[in-house]
C-alpha positions as CSV (number, residue, x, y, z in Angstrom):
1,X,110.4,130.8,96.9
2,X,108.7,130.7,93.6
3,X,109.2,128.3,90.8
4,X,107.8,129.0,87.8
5,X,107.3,126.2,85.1
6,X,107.5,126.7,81.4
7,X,104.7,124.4,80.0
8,X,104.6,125.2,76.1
9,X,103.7,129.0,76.3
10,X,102.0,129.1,79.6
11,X,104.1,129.5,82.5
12,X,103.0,128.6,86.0
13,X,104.1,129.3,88.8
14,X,104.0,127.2,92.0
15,X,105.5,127.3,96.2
16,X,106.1,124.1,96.7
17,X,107.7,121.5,94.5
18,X,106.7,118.0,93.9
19,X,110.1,116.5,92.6
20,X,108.7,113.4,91.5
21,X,106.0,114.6,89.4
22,X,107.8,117.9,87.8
23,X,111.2,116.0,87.0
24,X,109.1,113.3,85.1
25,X,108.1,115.6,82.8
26,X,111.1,117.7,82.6
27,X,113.7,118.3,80.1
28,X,115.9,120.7,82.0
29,X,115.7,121.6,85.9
30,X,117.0,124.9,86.7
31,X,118.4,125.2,90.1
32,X,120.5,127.0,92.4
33,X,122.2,123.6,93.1
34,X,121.1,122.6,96.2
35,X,122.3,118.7,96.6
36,X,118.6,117.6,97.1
37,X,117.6,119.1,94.1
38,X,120.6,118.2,92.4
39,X,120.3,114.3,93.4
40,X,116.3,114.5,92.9
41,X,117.1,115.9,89.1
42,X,119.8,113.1,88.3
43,X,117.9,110.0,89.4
44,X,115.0,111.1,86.9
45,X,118.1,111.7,84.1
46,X,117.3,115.3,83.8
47,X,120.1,118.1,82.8
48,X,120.6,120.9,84.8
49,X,121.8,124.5,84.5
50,X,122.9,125.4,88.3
51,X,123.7,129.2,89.8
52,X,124.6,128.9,93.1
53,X,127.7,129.7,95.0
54,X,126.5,129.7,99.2
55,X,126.8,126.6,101.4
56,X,127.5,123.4,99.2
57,X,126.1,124.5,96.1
58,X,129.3,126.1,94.7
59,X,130.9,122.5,95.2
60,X,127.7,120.6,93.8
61,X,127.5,122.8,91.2
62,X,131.2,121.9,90.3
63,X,130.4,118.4,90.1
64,X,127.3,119.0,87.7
65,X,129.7,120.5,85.2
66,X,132.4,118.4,85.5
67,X,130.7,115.2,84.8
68,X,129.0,116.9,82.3
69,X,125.0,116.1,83.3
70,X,124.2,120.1,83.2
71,X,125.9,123.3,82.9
72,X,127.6,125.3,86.3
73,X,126.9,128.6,86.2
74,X,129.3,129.9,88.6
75,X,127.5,132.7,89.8
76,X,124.2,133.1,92.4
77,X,122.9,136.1,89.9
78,X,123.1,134.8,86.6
79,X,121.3,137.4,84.0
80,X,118.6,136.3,81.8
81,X,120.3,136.2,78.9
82,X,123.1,133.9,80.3
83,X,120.1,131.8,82.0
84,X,118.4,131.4,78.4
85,X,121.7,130.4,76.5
86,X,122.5,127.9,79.2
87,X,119.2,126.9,79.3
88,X,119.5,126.6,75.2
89,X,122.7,125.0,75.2
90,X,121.5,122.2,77.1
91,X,118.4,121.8,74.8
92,X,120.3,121.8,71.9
93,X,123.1,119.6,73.0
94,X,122.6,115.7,73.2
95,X,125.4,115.1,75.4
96,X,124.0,116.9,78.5
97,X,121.0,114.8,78.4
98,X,123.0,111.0,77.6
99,X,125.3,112.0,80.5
100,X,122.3,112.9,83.2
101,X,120.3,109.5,81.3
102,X,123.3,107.6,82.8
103,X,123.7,109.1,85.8
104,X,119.9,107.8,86.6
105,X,120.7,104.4,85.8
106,X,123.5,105.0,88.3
107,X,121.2,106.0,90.4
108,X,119.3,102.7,89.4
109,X,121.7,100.0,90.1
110,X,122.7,101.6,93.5
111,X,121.5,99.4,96.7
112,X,121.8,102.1,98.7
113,X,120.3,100.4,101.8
114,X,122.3,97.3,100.9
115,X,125.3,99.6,100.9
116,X,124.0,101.4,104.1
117,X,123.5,98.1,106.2
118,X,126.8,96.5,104.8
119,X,128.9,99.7,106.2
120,X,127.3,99.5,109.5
121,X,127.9,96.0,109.8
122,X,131.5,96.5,109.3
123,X,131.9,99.7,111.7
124,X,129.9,97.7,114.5
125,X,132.0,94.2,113.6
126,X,135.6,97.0,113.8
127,X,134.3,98.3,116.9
128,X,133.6,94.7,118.6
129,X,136.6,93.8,118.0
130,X,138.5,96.6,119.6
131,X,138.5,97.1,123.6
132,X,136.2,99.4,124.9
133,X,138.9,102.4,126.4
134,X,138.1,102.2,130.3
135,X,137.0,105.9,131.9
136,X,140.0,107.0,133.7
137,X,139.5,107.6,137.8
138,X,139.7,111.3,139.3
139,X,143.0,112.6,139.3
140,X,144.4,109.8,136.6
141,X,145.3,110.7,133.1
142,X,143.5,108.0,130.5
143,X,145.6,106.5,127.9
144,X,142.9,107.1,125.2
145,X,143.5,111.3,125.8
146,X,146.6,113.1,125.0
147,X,148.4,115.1,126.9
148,X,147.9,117.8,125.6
149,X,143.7,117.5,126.2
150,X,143.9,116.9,129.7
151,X,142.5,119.9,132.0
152,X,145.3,121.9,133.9
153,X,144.4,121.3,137.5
C-alpha cells in the first residue's frame, strides 16, 4: 500500500505511515476507514473523507458521516472526481473541521486507562461475589449447562 501526500505541489509518496507525524500536519486524511486510522485521524482533530465498505469500515465509515467529523463515501472505488469534491467540500467547509476539533478534545479528556482499570475492577468485584459453578462428575448433568448442550450418550 502506497500513500501519497499532497505537500503544496509536490506529492510524495511513502509505504509506511507515521500517524503521529503526518496527522500533525494534516488538514484532511483520506482513508478507506479502517478504525485505527479513523481513531488516529480524530484524536489529532483532523477531517476525513472515507471509501470503504469491507470488514468494519462500512460501519466506521457511517459514524464519520453521521457525527459529521468527515465525509462517508459509501463506496470502496470512489472516482477521482468524487474523491476531489469530497476532498474540496471538506476544505471549504468549517464545520467538518470544528466537529473533528471536538472530537480530539474528546479524545483529550478521555481516561481511558482510568476507565479500563475501573471496568475491570467491577467485572472481577461481580465475579467474586458470585459462586464459582462446580464441574459436574461423569455421567451428571451440571446446573450451569442446559439441557439442551449436554452430549447425547
Amino acid at each position: 500500500m502506497n500513500l501519497v501526500v499532497a505537500a503544496s505541489t509536490q506529492p510524495v509518496a511513502a509505504t509506511k505511515v507515521y500517524f503521529a507525524w503526518i496527522l500533525s500536519k494534516a488538514d484532511v486524511f483520506v482513508t478507506n476507514g479502517g478504525y485505527g486510522g479513523v481513531n488516529q485521524a480524530m484524536s489529532f482533530g483532523v477531517p476525513l473523507v472515507c471509501a470503504g465498505l469491507t470488514e468494519d469500515k462500512a460501519d466506521v465509515n457511517v459514524r464519520v458521516g453521521w457525527s459529521e467529523v468527515g465525509i462517508n463515501l459509501e463506496t470502496d472505488k470512489p472516482t477521482p472526481q468524487v474523491l476531489r469534491d469530497a476532498v474540496r467540500t471538506v476544505l471549504d467547509t468549517d464545520s467538518y473541521r470544528l466537529r473533528a476539533s471536538l472530537m480530539a478534545e474528546e479524545f483529550r479528556m478521555t481516561d481511558t486507562r482510568g476507565e479500563i482499570l475501573r471496568a475491570t475492577s467491577r467485572v472481577s468485584q461481580n465475579a467474586a461475589d458470585r459462586p464459582f459453578p462446580r464441574r459436574a462428575d461423569a455421567g451428571e448433568v451440571s446446573s450451569t449447562v442446559p439441557t439442551s448442550a449436554q452430549p447425547v450418550r
